[in-house]
DRENZARO-733566 format. One record per residue: x, y, z of N, C-alpha, C in turn. Coordinates in steps of 0.1 Angstrom, whole numbers, plus 5000, padded with zeros to 4 digits. Layout:
! DRENZARO-733566
XYZXYZXYZ...
//
This chain:
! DRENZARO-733566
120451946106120852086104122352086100122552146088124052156082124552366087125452326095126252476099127352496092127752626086128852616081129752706084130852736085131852846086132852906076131753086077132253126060133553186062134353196046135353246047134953416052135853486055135753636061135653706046134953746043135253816029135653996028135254076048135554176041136754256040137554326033138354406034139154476043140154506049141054406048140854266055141254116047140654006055140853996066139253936078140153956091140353776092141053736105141853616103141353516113140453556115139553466131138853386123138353306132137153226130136353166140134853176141134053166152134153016158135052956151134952756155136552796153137152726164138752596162138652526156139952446151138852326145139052196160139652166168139552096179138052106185137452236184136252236190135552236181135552206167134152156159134752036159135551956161135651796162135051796171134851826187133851796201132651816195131951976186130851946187130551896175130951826166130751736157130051576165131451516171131151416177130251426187129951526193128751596205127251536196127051646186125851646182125651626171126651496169126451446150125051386151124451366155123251326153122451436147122751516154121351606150121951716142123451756138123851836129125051806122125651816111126951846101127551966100128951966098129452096095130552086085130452196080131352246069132452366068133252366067134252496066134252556056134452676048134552726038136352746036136952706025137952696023138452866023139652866028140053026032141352966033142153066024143853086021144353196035143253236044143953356052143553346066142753256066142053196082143353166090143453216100144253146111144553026115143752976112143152816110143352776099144052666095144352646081143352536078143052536064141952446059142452266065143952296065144352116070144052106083144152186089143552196105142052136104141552206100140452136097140152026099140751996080140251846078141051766085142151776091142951676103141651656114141051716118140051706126138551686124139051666106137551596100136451636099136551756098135751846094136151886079134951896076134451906054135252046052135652086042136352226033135552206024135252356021134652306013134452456005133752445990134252615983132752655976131252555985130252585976129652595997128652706001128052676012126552686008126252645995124852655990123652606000124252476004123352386007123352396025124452486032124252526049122852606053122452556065121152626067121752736076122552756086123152846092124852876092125152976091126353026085126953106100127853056097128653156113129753196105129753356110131053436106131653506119132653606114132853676128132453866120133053916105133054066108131454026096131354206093130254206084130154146070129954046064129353976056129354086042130354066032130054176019128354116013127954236009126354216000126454115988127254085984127654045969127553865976128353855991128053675993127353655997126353716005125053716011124453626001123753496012123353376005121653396008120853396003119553426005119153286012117953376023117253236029117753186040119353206043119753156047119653216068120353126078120353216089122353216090122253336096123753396094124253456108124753416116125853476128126553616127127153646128128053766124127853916136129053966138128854126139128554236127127054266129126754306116126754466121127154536133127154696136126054746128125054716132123654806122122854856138123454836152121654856158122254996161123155056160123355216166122655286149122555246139122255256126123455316121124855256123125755326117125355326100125855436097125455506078126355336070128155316075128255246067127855066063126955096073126054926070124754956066123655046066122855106060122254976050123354976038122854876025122854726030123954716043124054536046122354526052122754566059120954576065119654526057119854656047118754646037119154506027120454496022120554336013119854216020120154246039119654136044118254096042117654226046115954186046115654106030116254236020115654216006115954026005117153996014117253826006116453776018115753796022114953716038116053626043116853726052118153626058117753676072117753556082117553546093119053606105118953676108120453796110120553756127121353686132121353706147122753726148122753866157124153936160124453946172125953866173126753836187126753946193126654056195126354136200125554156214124354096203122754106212122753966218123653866218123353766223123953776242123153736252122853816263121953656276123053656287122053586292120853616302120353536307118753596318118953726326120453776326120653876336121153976325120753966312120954056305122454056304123453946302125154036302125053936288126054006280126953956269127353806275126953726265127953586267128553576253128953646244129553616232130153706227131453726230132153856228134053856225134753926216135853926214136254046223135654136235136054216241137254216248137654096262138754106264139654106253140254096245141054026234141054156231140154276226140054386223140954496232140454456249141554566255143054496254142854376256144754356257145354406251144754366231145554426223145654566224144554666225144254796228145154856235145354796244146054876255147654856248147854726249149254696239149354806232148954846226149054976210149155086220148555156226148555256236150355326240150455156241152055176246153255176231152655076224153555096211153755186208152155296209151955446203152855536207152555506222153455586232155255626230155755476226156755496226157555486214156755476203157255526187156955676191156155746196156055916198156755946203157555896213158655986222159955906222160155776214161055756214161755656224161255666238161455616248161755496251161255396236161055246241161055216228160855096225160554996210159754886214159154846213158354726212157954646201157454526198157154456178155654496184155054506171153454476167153354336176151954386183150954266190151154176177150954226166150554136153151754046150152754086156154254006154154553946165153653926176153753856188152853706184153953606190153053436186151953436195151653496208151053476215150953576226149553576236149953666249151353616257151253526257152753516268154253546258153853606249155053656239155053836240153853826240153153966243153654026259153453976264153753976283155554006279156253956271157653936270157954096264157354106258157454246249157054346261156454366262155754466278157354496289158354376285158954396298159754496293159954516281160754646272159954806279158954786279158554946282158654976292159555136293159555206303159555366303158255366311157455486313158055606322158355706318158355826329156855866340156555926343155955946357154856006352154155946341152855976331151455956340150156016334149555946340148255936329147655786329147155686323145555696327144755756312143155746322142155646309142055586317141355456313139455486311138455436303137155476305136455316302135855266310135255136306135255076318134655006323135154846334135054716328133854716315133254586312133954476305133954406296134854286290136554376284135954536278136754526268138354596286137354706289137854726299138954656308138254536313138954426321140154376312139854376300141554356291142354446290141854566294143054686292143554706308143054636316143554656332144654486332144554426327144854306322146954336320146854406310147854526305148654586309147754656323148354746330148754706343148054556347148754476359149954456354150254396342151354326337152254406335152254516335153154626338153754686348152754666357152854706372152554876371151554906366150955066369149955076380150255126389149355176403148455216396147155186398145655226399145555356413145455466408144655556418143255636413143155676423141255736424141155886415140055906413139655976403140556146412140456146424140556286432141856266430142956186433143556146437144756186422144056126408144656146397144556346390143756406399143256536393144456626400144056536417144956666428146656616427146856546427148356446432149456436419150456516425151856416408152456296419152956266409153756116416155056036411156056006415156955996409156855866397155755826397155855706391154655716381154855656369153355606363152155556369151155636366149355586371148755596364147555506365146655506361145355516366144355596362142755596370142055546358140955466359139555376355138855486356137855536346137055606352135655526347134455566355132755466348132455626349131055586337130455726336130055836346130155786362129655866368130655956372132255946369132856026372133356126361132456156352132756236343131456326338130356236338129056306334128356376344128056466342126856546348125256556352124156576350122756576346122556746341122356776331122656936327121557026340120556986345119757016353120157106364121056986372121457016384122856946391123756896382125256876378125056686390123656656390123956536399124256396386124456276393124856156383123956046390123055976380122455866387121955786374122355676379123055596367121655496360120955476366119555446359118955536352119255686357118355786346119255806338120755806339121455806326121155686316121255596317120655486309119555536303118655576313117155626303117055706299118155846303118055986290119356006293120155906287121555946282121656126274120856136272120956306263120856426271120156366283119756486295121356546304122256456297123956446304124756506300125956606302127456626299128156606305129756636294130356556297131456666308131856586315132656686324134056616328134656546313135956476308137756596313137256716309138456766308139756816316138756816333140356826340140756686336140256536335141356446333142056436323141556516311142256566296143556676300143356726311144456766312145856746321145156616330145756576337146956476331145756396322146656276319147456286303148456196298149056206286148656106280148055996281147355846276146155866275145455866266144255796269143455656264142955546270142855396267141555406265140355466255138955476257138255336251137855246263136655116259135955126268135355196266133455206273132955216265131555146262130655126256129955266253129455316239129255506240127255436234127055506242125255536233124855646225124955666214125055776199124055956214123155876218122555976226123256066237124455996242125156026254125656116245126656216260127256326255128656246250129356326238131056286238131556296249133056226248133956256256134256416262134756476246135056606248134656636232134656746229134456806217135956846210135556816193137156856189137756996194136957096193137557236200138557226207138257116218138957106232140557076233141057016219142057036219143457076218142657206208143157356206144057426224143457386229143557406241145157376249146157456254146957406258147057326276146057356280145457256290144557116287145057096270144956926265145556906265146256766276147356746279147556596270146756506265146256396260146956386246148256336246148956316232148556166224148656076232148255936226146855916230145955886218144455816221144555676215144255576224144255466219142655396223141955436211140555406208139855306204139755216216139555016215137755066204136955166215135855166208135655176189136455236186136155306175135055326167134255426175132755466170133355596162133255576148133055686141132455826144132555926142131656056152131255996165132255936172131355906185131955986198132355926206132855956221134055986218134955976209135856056209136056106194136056206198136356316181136956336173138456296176139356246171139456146162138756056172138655926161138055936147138856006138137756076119137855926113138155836116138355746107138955596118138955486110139255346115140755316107141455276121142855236111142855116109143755046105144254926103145854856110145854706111146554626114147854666104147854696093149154736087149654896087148354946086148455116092147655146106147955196118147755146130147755306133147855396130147955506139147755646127147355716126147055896124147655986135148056096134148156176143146856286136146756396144145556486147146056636150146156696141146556856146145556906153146456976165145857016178145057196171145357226159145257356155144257346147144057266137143157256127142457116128142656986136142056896138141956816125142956846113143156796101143956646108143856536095144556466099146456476092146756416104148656416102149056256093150056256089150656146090151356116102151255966109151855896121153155976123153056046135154756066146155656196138154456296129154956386120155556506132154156536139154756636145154856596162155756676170155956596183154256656189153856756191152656816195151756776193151156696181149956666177149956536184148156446183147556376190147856226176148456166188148456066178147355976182146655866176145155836175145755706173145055566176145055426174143655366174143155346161141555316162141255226153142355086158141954976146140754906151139954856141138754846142138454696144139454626145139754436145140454426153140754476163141754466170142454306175141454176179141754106182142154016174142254026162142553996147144554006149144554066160146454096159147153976165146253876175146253726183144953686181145053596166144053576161143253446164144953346174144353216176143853206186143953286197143653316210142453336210142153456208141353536205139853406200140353346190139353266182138853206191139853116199139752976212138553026222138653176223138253216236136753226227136453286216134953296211134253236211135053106206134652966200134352886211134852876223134152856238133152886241132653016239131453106244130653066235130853016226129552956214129252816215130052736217130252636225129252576237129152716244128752686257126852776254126752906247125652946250124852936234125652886223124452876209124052766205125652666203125052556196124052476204123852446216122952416221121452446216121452546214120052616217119652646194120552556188120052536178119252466173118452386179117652236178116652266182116752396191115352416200114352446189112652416193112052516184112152666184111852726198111752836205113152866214114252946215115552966218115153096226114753176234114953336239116253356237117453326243118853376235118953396225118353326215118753376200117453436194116253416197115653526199115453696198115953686208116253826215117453916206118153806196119353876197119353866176117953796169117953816159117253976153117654026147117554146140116154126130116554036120115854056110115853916108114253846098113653756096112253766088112553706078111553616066111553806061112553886060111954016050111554116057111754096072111254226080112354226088111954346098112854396115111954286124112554206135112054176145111054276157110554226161109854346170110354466177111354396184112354486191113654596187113754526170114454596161113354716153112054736156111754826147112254946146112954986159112955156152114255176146114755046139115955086127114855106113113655106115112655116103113155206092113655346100113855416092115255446087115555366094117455346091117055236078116655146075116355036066115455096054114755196056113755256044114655416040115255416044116155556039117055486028116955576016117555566002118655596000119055706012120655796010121455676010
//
């Protein structure tokens, strides 16, 4: 079996890559028997092509002849290699609109699609994920946002930091007035945004605790779904039937919208669950929420604000609290300034890579040799020109023309 690792082709390039090259020398020498690998030559990889081949691994600028391809973002339709099997975050199972045609290119070239995403061990958890790496940086911005809006501090771009412990160095610059910080998530991306907020030293208090209480100091409350959502029924929360009729729920976000001036949103949103809050809500002068720093960035999703995905070189929008039009960055002091870059871990890109490239290490290449894999299995989309079983009801996400 020949594996290869493609260059990133989409827009703006991102700079990771799913292999180090130190760790395709181990699993070279690991499992040269039973497989070969290839790099695809890239002027913008984190990884330089000499990295590479110092560690003896092929470069190379044709991947005709790889039977499986590992990337990290979505794959443009134009290099989409037919036949082939392909790794990648392909964002198609919520049926976002702008992958729609990746989807459909895939089936039309019978490409075998398994997305890191879905890949998941016996207890059902993610083993293959750039999430911590997501809150650190996330949260990082939160604070940059913060203090390009008020002035208060300076900090450089995560992107202009060599590393986390350069990053940690930068942090010692910010200082906060007696704000208070409401966090939504606990899971990978979550645990990097508390990561953040240790290293800063912000008290964690309770949900009662952040609604009733001021405090002379910066805090922060974590919130998980149950302290926000409702059952429209009879206002109770129980978290197995929210799972199963996420739609039967609202949301009951806004005393902490008014409580707090941050908000850090990485919780996982299901297109069926209620939003956060609705845009209306910020018309409102009991929206006290000036900085959104939006690790998720689900387009129309959990937060309303979020109209769009920024970038690593443009990082921030602000949001009129009147018309919900977008601002240019730090135009007006009032309006909501927004951070919803969509790569986030792309800003500590060697890190970030080491830590992926581990977790594939440990739960894929193994399980490439096998005949029958359930991990990869479970977590392939599409194959030989169809949906997998458990993928069918993107049927009509994949047969829709719009």
């Amino acid at each position: 079996m020949k594996i290869g690792i493609i260059r990133e082709g989409k827009i703006p390039a991102d700079q990771r890559s799913p292999f180090t090259p130190d760790l395709l020398h181990e699993i070279q020498k690991t499992f040269g028997n039973h497989l070969s690998i290839c790099v695809e030559k890239s002027e913008f990889r984190c990884f330089t092509d000499e990295e590479y081949t110092q560690q003896g691994i092929e470069v190379v600028t044709d991947l005709s002849a790889v039977d499986v391809l590992f990337g990290v973002k979505e794959v443009p339709i134009a290099q989409l290699i037919p036949g082939k099997t392909y790794f990648f975050f392909s964002h198609t199972i919520k049926k976002q609109p702008k992958n729609q045609a990746l989807l459909q290119a895939i089936l039309a070239k019978s490409i075998r699609l398994i997305d890191y995403e879905l890949l998941k061990n016996p207890e059902g958890e993610r083993v293959v994920a750039f999430g911590r790496w997501a809150g650190i940086v996330g949260a990082y911005n939160a604070f940059w946002t913060y203090g390009k809006k008020t002035g208060l501090f300076e900090i450089k771009r995560a992107s202009a930091c060599r590393d986390l412990e350069d990053l940690k160095v930068e942090l010692k610059k910010v200082l906060l007035p007696p704000i208070k910080i409401t966090v939504t998530g606990r899971g990978r991306v979550g645990k990097g945004v508390l990561e953040i907020l240790g290293i800063l030293g912000i008290r964690e208090v309770n949900p009662q605790e952040f609604l009733s209480t001021d405090f002379d100091e910066p805090v922060f409350v974590c919130l998980s779904s149950a302290d926000y959502l409702r059952r429209k029924s009879n206002g109770g929360y129980d978290q197995a039937d929210f799972y199963a009729h996420p739609e039967a729920y609202e949301s009951h976000f806004l005393p902490f919208a008014k409580a707090g001036e941050i908000l850090i949103a990485a919780a996982y949103w299901d297109p069926k669950a209620p939003r956060l809050f609705e845009l209306p809500a910020i018309q409102s002068p009991d929206f006290s929420i000036s900085v959104i720093a939006d690790i998720t960035c689900d387009l129309d999703g959990s937060i309303p604000t979020t109209q769009r995905a920024t970038t690593i070189l443009d990082p921030v929008y602000d949001v009129d609290r009147t018309t919900g039009e977008e601002l240019p960055p730090f135009g007006k002091q009032d309006s909501i300034s927004v951070m919803a870059i969509d790569n986030l871990p792309c800003e500590l890109p060697r890190e970030s890579s080491a830590e992926f490239a581990r977790q594939l290490r440990e739960w894929v290449i193994p399980e490439l040799g096998k005949d029958i894999s359930p991990i990869l299995e479970k977590a392939t989309i599409a194959r030989d020109g169809d949906l997998t079983l458990e993928f069918m009801y993107l049927s009509d996400y994949v047969s829709d023309a719009s």
